[in-house]
mmJSON file of the N, C-alpha and C atoms, coordinates in Angstrom:
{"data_MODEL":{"atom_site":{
"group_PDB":["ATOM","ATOM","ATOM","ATOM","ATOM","ATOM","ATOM","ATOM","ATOM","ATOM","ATOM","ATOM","ATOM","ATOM","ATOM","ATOM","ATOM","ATOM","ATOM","ATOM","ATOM","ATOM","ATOM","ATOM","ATOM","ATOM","ATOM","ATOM","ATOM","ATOM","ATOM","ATOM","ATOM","ATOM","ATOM","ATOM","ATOM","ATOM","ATOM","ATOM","ATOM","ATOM","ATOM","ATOM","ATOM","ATOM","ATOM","ATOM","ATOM","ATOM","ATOM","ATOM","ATOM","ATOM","ATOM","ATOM","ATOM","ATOM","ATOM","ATOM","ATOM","ATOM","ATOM","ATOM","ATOM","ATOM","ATOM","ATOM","ATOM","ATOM","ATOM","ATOM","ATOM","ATOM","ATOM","ATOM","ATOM","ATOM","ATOM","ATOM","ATOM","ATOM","ATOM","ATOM","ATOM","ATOM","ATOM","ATOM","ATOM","ATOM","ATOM","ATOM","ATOM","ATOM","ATOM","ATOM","ATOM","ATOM","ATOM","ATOM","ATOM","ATOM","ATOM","ATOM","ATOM","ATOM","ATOM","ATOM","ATOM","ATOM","ATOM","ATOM","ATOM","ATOM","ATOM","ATOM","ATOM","ATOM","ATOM","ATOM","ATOM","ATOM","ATOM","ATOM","ATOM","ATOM","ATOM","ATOM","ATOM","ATOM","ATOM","ATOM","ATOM","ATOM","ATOM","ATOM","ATOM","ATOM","ATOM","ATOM","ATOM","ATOM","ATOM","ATOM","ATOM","ATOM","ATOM","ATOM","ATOM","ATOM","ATOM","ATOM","ATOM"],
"id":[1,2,3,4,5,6,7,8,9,10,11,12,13,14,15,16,17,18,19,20,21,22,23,24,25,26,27,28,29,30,31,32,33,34,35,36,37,38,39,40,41,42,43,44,45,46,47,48,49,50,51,52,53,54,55,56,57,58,59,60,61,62,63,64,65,66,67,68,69,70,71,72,73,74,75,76,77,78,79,80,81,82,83,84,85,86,87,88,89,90,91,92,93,94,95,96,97,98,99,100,101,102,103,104,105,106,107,108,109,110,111,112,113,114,115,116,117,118,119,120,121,122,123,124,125,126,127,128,129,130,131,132,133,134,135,136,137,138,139,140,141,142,143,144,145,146,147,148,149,150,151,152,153],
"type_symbol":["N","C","C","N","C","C","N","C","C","N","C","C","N","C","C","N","C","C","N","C","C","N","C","C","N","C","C","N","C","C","N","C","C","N","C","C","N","C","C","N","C","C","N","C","C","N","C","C","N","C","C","N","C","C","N","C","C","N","C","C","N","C","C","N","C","C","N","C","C","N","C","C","N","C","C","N","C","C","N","C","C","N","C","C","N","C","C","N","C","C","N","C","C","N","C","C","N","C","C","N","C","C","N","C","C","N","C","C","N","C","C","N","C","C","N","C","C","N","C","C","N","C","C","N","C","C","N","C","C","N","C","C","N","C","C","N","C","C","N","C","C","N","C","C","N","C","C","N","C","C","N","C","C"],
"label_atom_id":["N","CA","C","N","CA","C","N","CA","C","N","CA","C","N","CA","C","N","CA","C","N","CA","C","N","CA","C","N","CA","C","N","CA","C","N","CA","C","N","CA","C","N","CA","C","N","CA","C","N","CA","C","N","CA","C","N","CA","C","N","CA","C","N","CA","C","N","CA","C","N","CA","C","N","CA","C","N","CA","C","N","CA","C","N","CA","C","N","CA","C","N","CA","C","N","CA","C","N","CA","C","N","CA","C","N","CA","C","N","CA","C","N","CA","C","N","CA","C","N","CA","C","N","CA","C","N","CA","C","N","CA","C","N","CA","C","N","CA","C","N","CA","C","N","CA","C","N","CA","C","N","CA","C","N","CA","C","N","CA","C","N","CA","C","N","CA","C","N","CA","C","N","CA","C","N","CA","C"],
"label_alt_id":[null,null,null,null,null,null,null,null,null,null,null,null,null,null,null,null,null,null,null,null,null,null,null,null,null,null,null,null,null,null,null,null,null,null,null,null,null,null,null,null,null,null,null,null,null,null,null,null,null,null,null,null,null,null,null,null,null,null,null,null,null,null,null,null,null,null,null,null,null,null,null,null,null,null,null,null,null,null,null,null,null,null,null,null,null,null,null,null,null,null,null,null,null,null,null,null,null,null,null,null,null,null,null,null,null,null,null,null,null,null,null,null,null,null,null,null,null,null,null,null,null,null,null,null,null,null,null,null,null,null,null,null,null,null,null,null,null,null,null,null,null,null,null,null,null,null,null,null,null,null,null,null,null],
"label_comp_id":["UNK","UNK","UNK","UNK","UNK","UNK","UNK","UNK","UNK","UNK","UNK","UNK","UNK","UNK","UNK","UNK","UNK","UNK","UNK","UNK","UNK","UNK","UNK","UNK","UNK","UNK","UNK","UNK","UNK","UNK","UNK","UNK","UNK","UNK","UNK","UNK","UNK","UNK","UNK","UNK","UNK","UNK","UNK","UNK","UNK","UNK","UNK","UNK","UNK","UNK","UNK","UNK","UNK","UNK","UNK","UNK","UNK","UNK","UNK","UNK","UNK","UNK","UNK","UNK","UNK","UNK","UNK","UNK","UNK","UNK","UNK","UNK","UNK","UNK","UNK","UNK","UNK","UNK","UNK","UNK","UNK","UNK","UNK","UNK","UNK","UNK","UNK","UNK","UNK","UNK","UNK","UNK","UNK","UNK","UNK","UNK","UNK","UNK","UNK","UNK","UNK","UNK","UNK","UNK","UNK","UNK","UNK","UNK","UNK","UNK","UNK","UNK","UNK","UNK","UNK","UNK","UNK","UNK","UNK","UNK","UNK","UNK","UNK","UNK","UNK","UNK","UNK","UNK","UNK","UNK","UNK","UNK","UNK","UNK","UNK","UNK","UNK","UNK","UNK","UNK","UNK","UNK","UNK","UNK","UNK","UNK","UNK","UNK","UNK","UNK","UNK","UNK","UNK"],
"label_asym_id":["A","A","A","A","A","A","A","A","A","A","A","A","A","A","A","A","A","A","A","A","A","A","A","A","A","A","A","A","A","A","A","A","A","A","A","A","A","A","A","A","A","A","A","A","A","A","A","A","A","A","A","A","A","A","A","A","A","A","A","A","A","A","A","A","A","A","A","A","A","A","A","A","A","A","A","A","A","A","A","A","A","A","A","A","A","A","A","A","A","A","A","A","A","A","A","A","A","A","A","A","A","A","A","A","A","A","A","A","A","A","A","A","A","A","A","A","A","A","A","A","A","A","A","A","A","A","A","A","A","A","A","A","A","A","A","A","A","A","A","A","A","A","A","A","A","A","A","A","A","A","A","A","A"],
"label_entity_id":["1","1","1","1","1","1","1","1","1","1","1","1","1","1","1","1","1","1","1","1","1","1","1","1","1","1","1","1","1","1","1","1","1","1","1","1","1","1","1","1","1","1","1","1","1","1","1","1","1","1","1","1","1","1","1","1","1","1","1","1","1","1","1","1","1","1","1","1","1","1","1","1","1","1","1","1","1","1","1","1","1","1","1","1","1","1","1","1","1","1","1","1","1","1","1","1","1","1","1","1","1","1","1","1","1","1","1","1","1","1","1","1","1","1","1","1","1","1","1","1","1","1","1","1","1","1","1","1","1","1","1","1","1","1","1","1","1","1","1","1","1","1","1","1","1","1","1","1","1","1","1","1","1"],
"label_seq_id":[1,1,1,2,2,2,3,3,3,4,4,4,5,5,5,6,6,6,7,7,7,8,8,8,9,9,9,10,10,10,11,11,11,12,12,12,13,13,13,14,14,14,15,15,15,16,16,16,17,17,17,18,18,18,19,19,19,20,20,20,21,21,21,22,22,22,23,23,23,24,24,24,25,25,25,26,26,26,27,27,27,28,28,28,29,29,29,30,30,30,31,31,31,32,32,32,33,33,33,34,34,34,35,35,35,36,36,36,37,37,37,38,38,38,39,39,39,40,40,40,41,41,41,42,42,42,43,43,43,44,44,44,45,45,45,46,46,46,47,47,47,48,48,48,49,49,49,50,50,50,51,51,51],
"pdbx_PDB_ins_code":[null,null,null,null,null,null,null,null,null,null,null,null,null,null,null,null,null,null,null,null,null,null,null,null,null,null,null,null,null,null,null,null,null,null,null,null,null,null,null,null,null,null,null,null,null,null,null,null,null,null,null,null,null,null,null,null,null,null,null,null,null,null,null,null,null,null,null,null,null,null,null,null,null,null,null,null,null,null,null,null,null,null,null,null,null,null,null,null,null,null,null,null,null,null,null,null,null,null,null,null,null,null,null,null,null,null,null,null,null,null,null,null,null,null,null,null,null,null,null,null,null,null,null,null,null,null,null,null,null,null,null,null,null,null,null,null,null,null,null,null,null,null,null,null,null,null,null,null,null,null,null,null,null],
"Cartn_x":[-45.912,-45.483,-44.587,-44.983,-43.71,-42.919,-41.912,-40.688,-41.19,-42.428,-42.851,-43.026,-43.88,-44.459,-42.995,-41.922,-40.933,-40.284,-40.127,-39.253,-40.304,-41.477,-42.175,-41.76,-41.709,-42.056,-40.636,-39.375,-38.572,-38.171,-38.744,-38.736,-39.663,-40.936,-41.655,-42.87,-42.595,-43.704,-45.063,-45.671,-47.196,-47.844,-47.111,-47.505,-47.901,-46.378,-46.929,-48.031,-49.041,-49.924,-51.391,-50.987,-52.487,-53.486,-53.366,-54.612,-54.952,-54.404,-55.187,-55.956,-56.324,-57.235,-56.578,-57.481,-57.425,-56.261,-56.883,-56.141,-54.87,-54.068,-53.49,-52.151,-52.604,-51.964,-52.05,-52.783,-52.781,-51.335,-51.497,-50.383,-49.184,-48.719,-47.555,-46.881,-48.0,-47.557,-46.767,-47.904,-47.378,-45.961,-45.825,-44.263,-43.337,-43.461,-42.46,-42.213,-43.38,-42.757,-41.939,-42.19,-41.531,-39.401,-40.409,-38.75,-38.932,-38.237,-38.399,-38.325,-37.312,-37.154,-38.613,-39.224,-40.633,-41.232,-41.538,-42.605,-42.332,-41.201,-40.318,-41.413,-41.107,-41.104,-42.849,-43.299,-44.854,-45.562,-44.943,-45.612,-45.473,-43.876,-44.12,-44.699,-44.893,-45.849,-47.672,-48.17,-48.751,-49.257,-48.158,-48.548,-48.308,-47.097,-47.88,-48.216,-49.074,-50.787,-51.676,-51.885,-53.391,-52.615,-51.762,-51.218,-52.201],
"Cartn_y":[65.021,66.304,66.93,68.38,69.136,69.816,69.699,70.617,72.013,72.165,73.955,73.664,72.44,72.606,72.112,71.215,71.315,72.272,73.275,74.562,75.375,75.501,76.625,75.888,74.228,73.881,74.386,74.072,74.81,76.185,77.321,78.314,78.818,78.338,78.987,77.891,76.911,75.259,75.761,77.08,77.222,77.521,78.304,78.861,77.291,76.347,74.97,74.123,74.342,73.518,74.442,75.486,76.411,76.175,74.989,74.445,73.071,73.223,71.674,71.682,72.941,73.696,74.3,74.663,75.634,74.866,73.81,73.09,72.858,72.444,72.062,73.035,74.568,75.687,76.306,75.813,76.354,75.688,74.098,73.443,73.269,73.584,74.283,75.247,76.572,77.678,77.929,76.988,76.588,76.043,74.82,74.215,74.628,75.873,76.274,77.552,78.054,79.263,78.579,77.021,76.51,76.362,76.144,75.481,75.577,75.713,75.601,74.239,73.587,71.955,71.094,71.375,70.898,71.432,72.716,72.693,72.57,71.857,71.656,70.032,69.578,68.208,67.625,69.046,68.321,69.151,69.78,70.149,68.708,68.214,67.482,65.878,65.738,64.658,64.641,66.249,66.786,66.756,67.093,67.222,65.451,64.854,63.665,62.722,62.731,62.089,61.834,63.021,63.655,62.578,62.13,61.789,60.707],
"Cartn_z":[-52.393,-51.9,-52.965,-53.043,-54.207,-53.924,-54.424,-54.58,-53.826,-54.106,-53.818,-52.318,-52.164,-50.417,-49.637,-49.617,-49.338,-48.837,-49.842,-49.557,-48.633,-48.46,-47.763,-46.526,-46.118,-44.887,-44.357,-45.091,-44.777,-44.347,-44.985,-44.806,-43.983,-43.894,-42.894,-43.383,-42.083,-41.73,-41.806,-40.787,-41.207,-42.595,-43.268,-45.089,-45.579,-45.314,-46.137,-46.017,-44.55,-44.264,-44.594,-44.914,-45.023,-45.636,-46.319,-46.942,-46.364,-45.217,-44.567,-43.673,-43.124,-42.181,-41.181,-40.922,-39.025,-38.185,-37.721,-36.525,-37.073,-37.992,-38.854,-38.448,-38.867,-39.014,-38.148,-36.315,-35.314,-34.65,-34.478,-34.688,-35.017,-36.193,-36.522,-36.018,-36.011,-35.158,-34.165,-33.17,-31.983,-31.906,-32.712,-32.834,-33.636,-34.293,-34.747,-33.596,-33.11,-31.76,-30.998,-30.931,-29.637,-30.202,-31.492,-32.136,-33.055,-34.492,-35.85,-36.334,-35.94,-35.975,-35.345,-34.565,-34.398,-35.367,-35.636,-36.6,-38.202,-38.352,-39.83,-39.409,-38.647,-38.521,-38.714,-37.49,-38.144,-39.522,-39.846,-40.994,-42.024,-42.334,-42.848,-42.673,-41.761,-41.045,-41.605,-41.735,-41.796,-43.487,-43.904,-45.595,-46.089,-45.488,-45.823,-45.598,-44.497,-44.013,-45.03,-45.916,-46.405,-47.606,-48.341,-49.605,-50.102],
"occupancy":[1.0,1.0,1.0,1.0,1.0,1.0,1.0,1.0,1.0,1.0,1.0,1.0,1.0,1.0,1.0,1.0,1.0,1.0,1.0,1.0,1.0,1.0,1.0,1.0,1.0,1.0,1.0,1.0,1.0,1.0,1.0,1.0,1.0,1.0,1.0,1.0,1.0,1.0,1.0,1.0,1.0,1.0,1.0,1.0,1.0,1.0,1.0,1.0,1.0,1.0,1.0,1.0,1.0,1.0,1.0,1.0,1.0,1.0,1.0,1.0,1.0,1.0,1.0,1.0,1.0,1.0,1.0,1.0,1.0,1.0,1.0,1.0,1.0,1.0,1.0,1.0,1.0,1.0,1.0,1.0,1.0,1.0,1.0,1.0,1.0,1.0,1.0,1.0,1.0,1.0,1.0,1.0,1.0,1.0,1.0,1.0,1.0,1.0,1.0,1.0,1.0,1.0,1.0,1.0,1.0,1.0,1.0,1.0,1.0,1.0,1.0,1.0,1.0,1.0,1.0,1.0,1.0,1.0,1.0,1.0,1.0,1.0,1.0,1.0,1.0,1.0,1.0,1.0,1.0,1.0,1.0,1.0,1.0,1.0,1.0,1.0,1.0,1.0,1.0,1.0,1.0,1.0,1.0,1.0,1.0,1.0,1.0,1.0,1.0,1.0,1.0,1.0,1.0],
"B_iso_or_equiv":[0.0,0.0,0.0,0.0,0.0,0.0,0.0,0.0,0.0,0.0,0.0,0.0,0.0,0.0,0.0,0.0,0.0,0.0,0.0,0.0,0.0,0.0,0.0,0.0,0.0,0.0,0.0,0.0,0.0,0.0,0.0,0.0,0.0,0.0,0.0,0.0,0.0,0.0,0.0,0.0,0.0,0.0,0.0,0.0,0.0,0.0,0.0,0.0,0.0,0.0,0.0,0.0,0.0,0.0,0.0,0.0,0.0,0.0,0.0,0.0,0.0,0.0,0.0,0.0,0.0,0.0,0.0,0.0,0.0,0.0,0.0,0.0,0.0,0.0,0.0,0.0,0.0,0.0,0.0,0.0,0.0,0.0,0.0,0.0,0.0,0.0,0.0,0.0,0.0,0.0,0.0,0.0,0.0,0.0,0.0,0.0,0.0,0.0,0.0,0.0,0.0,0.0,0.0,0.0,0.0,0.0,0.0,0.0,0.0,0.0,0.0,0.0,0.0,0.0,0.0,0.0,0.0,0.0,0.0,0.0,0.0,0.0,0.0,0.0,0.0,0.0,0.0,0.0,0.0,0.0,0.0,0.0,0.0,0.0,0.0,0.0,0.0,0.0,0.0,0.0,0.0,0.0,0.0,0.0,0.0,0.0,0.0,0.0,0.0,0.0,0.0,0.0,0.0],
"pdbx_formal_charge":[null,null,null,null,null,null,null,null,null,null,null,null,null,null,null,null,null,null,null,null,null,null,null,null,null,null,null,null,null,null,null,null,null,null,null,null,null,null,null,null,null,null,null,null,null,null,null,null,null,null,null,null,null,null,null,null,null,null,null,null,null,null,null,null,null,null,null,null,null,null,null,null,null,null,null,null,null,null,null,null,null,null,null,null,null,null,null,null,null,null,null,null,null,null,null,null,null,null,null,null,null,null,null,null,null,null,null,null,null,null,null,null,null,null,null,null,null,null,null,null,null,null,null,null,null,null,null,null,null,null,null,null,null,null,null,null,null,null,null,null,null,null,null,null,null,null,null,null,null,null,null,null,null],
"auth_seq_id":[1,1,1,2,2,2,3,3,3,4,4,4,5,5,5,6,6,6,7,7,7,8,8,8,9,9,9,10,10,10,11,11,11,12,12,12,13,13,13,14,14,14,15,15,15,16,16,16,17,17,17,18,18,18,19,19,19,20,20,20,21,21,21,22,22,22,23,23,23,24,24,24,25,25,25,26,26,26,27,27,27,28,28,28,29,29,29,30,30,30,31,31,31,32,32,32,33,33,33,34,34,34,35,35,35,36,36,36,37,37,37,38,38,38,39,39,39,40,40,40,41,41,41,42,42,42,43,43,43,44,44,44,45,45,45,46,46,46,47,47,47,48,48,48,49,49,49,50,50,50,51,51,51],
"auth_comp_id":["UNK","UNK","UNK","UNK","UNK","UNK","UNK","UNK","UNK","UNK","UNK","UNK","UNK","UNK","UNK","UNK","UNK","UNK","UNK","UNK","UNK","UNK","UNK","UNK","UNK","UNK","UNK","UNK","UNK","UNK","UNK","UNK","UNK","UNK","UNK","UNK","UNK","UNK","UNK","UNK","UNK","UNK","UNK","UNK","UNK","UNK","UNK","UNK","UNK","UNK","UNK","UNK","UNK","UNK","UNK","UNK","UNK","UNK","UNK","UNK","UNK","UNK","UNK","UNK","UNK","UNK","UNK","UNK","UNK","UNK","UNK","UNK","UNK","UNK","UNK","UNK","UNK","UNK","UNK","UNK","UNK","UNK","UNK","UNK","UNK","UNK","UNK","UNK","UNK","UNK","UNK","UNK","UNK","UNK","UNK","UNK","UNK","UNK","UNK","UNK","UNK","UNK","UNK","UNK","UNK","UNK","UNK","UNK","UNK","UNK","UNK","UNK","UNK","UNK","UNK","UNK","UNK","UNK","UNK","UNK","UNK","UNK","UNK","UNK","UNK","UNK","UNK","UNK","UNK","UNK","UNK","UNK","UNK","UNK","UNK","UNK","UNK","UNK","UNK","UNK","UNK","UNK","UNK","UNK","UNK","UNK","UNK","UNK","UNK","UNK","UNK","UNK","UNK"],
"auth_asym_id":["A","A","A","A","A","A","A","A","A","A","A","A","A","A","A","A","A","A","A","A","A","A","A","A","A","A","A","A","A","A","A","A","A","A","A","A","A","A","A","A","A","A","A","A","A","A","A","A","A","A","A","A","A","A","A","A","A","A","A","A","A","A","A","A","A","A","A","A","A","A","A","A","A","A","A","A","A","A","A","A","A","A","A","A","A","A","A","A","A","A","A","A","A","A","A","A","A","A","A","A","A","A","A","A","A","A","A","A","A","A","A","A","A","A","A","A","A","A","A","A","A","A","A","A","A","A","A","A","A","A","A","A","A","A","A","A","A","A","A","A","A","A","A","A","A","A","A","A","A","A","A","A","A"],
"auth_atom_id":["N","CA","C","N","CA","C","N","CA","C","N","CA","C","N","CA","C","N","CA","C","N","CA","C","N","CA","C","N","CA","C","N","CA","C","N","CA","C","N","CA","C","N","CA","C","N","CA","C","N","CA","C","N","CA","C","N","CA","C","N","CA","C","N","CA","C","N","CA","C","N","CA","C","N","CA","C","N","CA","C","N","CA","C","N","CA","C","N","CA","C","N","CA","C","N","CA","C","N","CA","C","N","CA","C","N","CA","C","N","CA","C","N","CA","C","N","CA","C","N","CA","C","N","CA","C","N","CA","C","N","CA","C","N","CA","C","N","CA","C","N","CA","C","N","CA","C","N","CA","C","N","CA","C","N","CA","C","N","CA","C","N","CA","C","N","CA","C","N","CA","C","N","CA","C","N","CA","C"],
"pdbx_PDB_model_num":[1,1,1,1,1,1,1,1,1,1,1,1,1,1,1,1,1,1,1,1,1,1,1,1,1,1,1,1,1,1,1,1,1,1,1,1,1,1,1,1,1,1,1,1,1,1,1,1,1,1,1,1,1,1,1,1,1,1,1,1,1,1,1,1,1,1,1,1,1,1,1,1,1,1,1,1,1,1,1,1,1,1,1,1,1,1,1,1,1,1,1,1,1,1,1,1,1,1,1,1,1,1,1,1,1,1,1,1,1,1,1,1,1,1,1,1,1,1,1,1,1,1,1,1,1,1,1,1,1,1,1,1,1,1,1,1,1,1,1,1,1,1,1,1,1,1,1,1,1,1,1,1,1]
}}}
């Protein structure tokens, strides 16, 4: 994971997963509307899975 995807998941969790597909970045969405701290959390769960 980089320095770059780090800071997006921080700043805004769906931008950082947008290349892992659809469901991915439907997901996030969802948990960052609910909370930002959820969707901080699965984004990075998210980015590194795929590693």
């Amino acid at each position: 994971m980089s320095c770059l995807e780090v800071l997006l998941v921080i700043i805004f969790p769906p931008l950082a997963v947008l290349d892992r597909g659809c469901g991915s970045i439907v997901i996030v969405t969802l948990l960052t509307l609910c909370g930002w701290v959820p969707g901080v959390i699965a984004a990075l769960i998210i980015l590194n899975k795929n590693q």
